[in-house]
N, C-alpha and C positions, 0 to 999 in steps of 0.2 A: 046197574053200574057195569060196565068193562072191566077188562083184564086188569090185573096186575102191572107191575113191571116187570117182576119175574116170569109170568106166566105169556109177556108178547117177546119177551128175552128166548126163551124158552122155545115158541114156536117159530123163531126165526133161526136161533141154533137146530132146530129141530132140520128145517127146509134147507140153510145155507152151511150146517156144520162149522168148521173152524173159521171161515171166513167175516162169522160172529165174533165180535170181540168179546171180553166178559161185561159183564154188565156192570158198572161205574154208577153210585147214588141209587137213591129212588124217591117214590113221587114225579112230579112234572117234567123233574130233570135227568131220570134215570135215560143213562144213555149206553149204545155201545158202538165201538169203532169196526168197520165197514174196508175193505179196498176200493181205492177209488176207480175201478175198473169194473166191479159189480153193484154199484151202488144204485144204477138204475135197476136190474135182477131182484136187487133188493126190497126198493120202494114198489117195485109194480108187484112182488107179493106182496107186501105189505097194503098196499089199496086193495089189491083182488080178492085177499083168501077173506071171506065172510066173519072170521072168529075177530078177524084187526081190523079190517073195511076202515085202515085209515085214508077217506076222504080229502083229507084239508093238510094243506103243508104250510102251517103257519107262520113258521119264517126261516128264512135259510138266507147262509149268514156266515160271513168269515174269520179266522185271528190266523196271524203272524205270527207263527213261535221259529226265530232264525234258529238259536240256539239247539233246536230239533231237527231245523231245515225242512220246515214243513208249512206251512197254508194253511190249517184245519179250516175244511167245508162242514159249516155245523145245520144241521136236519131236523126241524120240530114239525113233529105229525100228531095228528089230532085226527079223533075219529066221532063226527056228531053223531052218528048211530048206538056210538056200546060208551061214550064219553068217556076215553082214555086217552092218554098222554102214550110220544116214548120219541130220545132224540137219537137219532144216526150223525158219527161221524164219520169222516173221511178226511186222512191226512194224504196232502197230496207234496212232491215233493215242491221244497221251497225252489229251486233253481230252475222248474220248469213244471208248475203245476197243473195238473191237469184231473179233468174227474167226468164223468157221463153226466150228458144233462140230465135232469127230472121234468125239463117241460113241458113235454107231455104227457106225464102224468099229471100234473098240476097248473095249470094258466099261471098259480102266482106267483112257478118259479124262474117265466119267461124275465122277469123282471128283474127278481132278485139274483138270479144268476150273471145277468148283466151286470149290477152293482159290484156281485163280488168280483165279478171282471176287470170292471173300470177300478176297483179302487185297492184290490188286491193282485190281481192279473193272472187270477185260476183262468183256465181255458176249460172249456166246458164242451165234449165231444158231443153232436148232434142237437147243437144247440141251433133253433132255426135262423136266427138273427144276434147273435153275438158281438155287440159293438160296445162303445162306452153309451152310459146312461147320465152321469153326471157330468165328466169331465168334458171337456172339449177333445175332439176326436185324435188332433197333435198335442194333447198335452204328454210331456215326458214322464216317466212313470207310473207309479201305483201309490197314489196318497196315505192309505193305509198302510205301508208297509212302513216293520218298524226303521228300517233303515234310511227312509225315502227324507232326500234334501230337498226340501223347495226349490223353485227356481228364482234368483233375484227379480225376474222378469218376465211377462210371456205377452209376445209381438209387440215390446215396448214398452207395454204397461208394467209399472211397479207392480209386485205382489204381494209387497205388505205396506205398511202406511203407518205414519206415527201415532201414537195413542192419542184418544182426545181428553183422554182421561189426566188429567195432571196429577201428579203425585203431591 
């Protein structure tokens, strides 16, 4: 079996110093907080160095916390070689969030960086193709965001429609 939490908390504090946050839980979910300016620095030790050889970035993934003014970019990596867990965040700010891609380090976060794009509106620096993935490419806003008001309409079309459900 793999590391710990403490002990991949441990050699990332060890590499990154304070730019490790503390470690928050443990198990699957132990996580720690990251600036979003080294967060790639971070993940590409985290795949490289042999003792973490986390491979797999299995899902990355956004919330809205206004009240903070922040975006948190959330990080699940996963390593099939030593089968261990461990999550990175990155709070990025809410008025104009921005975080390094992990692209290439990982295929699967060409995508899900996209998502958190289109539906939270992080910007994601070196990212190779940065566009919406769900929304339509003029849709106004970020759906996810807790603030975000529908629009009565988009090119005409109603955007919501009466229940079919009768009460």
């Amino acid at each position: 079996m793999g590391l710990d939490a403490a002990a991949i908390h441990s050699a990332l504090r060890a590499r990154f110093g304070a730019a490790i946050g503390d470690l928050v839980g443990a198990g699957t979910n132990a996580s720690a907080m990251v600036p979003p300016d080294q967060i790639h620095a971070v993940c590409a030790f985290a795949k490289s160095d042999p003792a973490l050889a986390f491979d797999c970035c299995s899902n990355l993934s956004g919330v809205d916390y206004p009240k903070q003014s922040a975006i948190q970019v959330v990080y699940h990596l996963f390593s099939y070689q030593h089968r261990h867990h461990f999550v990175l965040k990155v709070n990025a700010v809410r008025d104009d969030p921005v975080a390094e891609s992990v692209s290439d380090l990982w295929s699967t976060a060409d995508w899900l960086e996209r998502e958190v794009f289109d539906l939270l509106g992080v910007r994601f620096t070196g990212h190779p193709d940065l566009r919406r993935i769900l929304m339509p490419e003029d849709w106004p806003g970020h759906p996810l965001r807790k603030d975000f008001v529908e629009p009565e309409e988009y090119h005409g079309i109603p955007t919501s429609r009466e229940s079919l459900l009768k009460a």
